[in-house]
N, C-alpha and C positions, 0 to 999 in steps of 0.2 A: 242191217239197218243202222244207219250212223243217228246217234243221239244228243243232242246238244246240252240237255241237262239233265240230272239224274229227276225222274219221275216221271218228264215230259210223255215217255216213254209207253208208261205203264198205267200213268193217270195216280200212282200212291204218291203219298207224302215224303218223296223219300228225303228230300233237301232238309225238310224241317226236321226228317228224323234225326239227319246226321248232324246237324248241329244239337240235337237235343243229347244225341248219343255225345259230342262233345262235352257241354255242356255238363253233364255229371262225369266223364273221366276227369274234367279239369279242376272238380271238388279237390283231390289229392294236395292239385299245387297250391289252391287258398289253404288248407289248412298247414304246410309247408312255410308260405308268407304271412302267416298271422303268427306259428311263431316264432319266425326270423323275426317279425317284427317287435315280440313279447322280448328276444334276446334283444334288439338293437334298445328298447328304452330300457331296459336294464343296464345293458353296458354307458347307457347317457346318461342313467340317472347316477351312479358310481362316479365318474366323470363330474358330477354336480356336487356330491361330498365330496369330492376328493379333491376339488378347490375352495370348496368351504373351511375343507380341515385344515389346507395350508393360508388360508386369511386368519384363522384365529390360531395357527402355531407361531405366523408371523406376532402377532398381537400380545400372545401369551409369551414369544422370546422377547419382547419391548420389555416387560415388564421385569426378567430375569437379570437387567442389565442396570449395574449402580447409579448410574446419570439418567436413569430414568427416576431414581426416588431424590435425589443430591443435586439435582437441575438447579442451577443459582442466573438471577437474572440482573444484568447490569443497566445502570439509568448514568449518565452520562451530563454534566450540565452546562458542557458550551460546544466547540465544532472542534476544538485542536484534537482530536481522537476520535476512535471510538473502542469498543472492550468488549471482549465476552468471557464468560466465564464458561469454567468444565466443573464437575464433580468433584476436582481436586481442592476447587478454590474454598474460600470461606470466608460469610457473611462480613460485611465491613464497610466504612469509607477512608477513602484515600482522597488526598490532595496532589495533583500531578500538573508542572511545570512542563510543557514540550518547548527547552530550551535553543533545538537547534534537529534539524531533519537531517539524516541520512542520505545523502547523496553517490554518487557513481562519478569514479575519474574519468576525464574526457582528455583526450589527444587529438589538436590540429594541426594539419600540417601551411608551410606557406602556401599563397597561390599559387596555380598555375592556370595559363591563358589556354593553353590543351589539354583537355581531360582523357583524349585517346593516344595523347603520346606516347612512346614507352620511353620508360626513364634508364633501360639497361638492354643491352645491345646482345645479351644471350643469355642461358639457363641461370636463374639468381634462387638462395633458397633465403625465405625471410623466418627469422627466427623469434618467435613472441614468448614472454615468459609473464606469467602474474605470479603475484605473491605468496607463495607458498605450493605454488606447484610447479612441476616438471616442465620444462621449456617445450615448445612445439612450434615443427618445423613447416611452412607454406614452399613448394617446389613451383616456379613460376617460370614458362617460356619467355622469353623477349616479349611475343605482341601483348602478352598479360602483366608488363610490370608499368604500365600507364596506373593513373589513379582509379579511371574505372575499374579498371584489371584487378588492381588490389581490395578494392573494394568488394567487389564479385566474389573473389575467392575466400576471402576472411567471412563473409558470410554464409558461404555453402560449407564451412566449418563449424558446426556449434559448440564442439570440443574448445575452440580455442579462447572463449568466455570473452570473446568483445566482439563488438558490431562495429558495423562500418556505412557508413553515408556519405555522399557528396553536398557540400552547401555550396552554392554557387550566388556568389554578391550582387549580381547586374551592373555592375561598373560596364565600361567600354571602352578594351574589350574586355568582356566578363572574364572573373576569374572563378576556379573551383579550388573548395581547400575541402581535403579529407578528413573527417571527422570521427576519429576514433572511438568507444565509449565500453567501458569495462561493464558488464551484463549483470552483473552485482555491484550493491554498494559497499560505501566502507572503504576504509581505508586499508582492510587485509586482503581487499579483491583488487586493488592496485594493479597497472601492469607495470614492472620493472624495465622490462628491457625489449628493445624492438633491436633485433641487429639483420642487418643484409649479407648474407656469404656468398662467394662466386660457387654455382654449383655447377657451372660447365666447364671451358675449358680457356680459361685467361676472361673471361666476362666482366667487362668494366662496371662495379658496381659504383661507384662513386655518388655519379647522382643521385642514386637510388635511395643512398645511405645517405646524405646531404638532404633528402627529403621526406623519408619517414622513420631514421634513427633517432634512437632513445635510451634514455640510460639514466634512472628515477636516482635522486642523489638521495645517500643516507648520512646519519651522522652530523645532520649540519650542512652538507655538502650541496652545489646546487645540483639542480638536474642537469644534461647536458644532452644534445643532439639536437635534430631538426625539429623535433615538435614541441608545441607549446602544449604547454601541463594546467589544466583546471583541477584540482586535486581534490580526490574523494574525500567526504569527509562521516564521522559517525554520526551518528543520533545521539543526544543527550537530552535528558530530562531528569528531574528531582520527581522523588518520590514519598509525599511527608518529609521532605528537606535530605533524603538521600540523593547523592549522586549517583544516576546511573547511566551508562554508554552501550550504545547498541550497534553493530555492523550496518543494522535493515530496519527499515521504518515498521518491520513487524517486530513485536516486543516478545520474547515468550517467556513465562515464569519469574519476569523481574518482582511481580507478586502470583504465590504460588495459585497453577490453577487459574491463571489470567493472562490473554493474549490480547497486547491493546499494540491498537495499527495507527501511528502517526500521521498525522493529516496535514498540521501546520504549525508552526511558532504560536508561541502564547506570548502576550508581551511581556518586555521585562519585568519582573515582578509580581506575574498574575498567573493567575491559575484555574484549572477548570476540574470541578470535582465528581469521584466515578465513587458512586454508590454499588455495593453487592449484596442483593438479599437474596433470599429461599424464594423458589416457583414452584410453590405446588401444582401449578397449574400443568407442568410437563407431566405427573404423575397421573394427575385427574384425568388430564387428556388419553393417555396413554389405558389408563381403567375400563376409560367408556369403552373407547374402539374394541376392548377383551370383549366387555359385555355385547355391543353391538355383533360381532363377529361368532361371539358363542350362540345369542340368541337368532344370528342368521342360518346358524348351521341346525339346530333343534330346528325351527322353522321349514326348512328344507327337508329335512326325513322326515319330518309328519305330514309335509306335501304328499315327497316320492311312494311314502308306505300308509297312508290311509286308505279305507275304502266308502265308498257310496254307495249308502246301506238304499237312500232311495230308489234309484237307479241298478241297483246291484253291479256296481261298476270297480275294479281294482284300479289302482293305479298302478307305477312301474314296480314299486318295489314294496307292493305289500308283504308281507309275510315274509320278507326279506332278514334273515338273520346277519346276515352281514351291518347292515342298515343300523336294528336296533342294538348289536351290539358297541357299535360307534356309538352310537345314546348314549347309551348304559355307560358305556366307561369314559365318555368325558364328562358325565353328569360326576362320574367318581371321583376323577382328578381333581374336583372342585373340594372335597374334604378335606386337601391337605391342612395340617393345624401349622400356624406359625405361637409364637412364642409371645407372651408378655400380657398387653392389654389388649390387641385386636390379635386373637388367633384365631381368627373365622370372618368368610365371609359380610355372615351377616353382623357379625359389630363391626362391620367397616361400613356398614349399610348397604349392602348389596342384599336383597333377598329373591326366593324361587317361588316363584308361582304356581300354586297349586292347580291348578287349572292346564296350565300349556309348558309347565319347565321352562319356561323362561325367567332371565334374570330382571330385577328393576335397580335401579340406581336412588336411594335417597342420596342428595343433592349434598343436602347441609349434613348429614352424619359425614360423607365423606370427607368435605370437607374438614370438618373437626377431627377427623382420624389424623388426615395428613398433617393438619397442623399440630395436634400435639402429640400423638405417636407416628410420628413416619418411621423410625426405626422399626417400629412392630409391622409396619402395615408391607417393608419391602422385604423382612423377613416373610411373611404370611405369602409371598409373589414371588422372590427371589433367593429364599431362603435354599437351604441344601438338600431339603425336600419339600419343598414350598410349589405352590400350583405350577407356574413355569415349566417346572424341571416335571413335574410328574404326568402335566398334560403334553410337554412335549414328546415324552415316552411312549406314551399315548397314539399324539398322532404319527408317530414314527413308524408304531406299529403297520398301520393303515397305509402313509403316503411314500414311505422310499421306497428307493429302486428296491424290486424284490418286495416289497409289504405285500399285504392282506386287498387291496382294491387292484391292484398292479399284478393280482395274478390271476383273479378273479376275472378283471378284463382279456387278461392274455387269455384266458378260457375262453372268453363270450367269443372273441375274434377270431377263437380257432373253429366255436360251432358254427357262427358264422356262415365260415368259408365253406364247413362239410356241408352246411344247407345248400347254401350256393350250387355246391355241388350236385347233391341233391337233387335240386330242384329241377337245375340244368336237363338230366338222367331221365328224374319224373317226364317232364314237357316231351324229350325228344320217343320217350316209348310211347305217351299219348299222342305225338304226331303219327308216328310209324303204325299205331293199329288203326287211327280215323284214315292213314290210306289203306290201309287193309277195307275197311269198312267202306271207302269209297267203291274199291275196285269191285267190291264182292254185290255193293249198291247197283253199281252198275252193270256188271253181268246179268243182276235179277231184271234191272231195266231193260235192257236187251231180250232177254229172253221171252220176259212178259207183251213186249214189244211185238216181237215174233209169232205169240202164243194167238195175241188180240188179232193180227193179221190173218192168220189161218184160220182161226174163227170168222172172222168176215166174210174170208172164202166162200168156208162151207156155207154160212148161212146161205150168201147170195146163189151157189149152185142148188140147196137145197129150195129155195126160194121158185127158182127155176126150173127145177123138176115138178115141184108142185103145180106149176101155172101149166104144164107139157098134159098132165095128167087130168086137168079142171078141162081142157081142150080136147081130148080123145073122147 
């Protein structure tokens, strides 16, 4: 007797057995995914310190570095510059004259009415030299010795420290002059010499060399060859009445610890004055983001590892010894002592809250620290065991390759996978016995099937006998 669904059969419950019989073998695999899932917010929450720790190691190295306590800030009072200072510098005013800008030598050549001509009839090598360097050599076919040609080529060189462009006049008919331009200024970036050689085999250079030879006169001497010479010249300006010359409109260390960039001529006779004072402000600044950073990451582990005593709820990383020992020992690093009048935190005004270990910042004691001990206060930060250096050890432990969260994770990713595994195993043995279960369902369906069938039988024959016998 064929049967189309388990029970139909028999008239028992068998469909909702097997799912019920289901339904508890598949308890296994919940408890399987609850703690794959208990390891997966563990390994996230790790992952959540362990980019906290590197914002406040960032923070805590700002602070280890001397241009963060020596920050000088420059004020400027007209447009011919402008100036910044480094940690080198020191406090001052100067008066500065920007007597004369920095310029780049230019080479043009005459016109010509064809800018795709070639000026040499086979293989030419053109030879460029600037001032104080090694000559270098351009290897040029015939169709490439036109002025676009040379053009083109001098610029897919950047070795050879000058550029090249076409200016073309609009006359009629137009002409093009090639415009040479040495890539630095100054007069030491000069180009000396432009020479044309035959590099093939009898190659008439002549024109060639009739229109971009050059040869920078010294000694007095003039220049000579095809092109005309705008000549580079240096930068000068006074200094409180020194004279000083520069190659580049960028000035460096003409006053030590200060880089002023020329902008334009001042006129004769006048001048525009650059002030240098102390910026505690780069220190202040640089404080807070420590503190904001340290109190982001305290904040963060008492997230990941508290619990909800209401609720009786954990979070990921309660009871987490990894967790509170990151606590513990960057709450430590903060004891290092610096030297003099501010060797602690809290006379620099920083204190801890007794409540949540968090830090707060008074505002105005900082400031008064930085202003009249900053040497105490970048010891106390940048000293040679100063916070810096001992919370960076700190988090070093935790966040490099190979630390204390990076191996812990390399753990969580390995149970992981054996759950995965796991799990996989569990599922495929509770599929393999629910068909057992099916099969063994359905035989009983059948047979019961069977059973209730012959029963029919008999009743109805016996049924039949009795009416045979009610009749005799």
């Amino acid at each position: 007797m064929a049967i189309s669904s388990i029970g139909v059969g028999s008239g028992l419950p068998l469909s909702e057995l097997l799912e019920n019989l289901r339904t508890n073998e598949e308890l296994s695999l919940g408890l399987i995914e609850s703690r794959a899932t208990a390891v997966q917010n563990r390994l996230s929450g790790y992952g959540t310190i362990k980019s906290s720790i590197e914002a406040l190691k960032t923070a805590s190295d700002a602070l280890g570095k001397a241009e963060t306590f020596g920050a000088l800030k420059t004020t400027v009072s007209g447009d011919a510059f402008t100036a910044s200072a480094s940690a080198k510098g020191i406090a001052g005013q100067y008066r500065i004259e920007v007597q004369e800008l920095a310029t780049a030598q230019t080479l043009t050549s005459a016109g010509q009415t064809n800018r795709k001509a070639a000026l040499a009839d086979g293989k030419v090598g053109i030879e460029i030299k600037l001032a104080g360097n090694a000559a270098k050599t351009l290897t040029l076919d015939s169709a490439d010795t036109s002025l676009e040609g040379i053009a083109k080529a001098i610029n897919s060189d950047s070795s050879l420290g000058v550029s090249a462009t076409l200016i073309n006049d609009g006359s009629v008919p137009p002409k093009s002059y090639l415009l040479l331009t040495a890539k630095e200024t100054g007069e030491k970036a000069s180009i000396e010499r432009i020479t044309v050689t035959d590099a093939g085999a009898g190659t008439d250079v002549t024109a060639l060399q009739n229109t971009i030879g050059f040869v920078k006169g010294s000694g007095g001497a003039p220049n000579t060859g095809a092109l005309t010479e705008q000549a580079a010249k240096n930068a000068s300006l006074l200094v409180n009445g020194i004279q000083i010359t520069s190659q580049s409109n960028t000035v460096e260390d003409a006053i030590d610890g200060v880089t002023l960039t020329l902008l334009k001529k001042n006129e004769a006779g006048s001048a525009d004055t650059l002030s240098i004072t102390k910026d505690d402000s780069v220190a202040s600044k640089a404080i807070n983001t420590f503190v904001s950073a340290y109190n982001n990451l305290q904040s963060i582990i008492k997230t990941l590892t508290s619990y909800d005593v209401d609720n009786q709820k954990s979070s990921a990383l309660t009871g987490d010894s990894l967790a509170r020992n990151v606590q513990s020992q960057v709450r430590g690093a903060l004891n290092a002592a610096g030297t003099g009048a501010v060797r602690t935190l809290a006379q620099l005004g920083i204190t801890t809250s007794p409540t949540d270990g968090t830090l707060k910042v008074d505002d105005d004691k900082l400031a008064a620290a930085l202003k009249d001990n900053m040497v105490d206060v970048q010891s106390l930060f940048a000293g040679e065991n100063g916070i810096s250096k001992q919370l960076g050890a700190v988090a070093d432990t935790y966040v490099k390759s190979g630390g204390l969260i990076n191996s812990a994770a390399d753990s969580m990713t390995d149970t992981l996978k054996q759950m995965n595994k796991q799990y996989q195993a569990e599922s495929d043995r509770i599929d393999a016995r629910m068909e057992n279960y099916r099969k063994q369902f359905t035989a009983l369906d059948t047979a019961m099937a069977q059973m209730n069938s012959v029963s029919s039988y008999l009743t109805q024959q016996l049924a039949m006998l009795s009416n045979l016998n009610d009749q005799s």
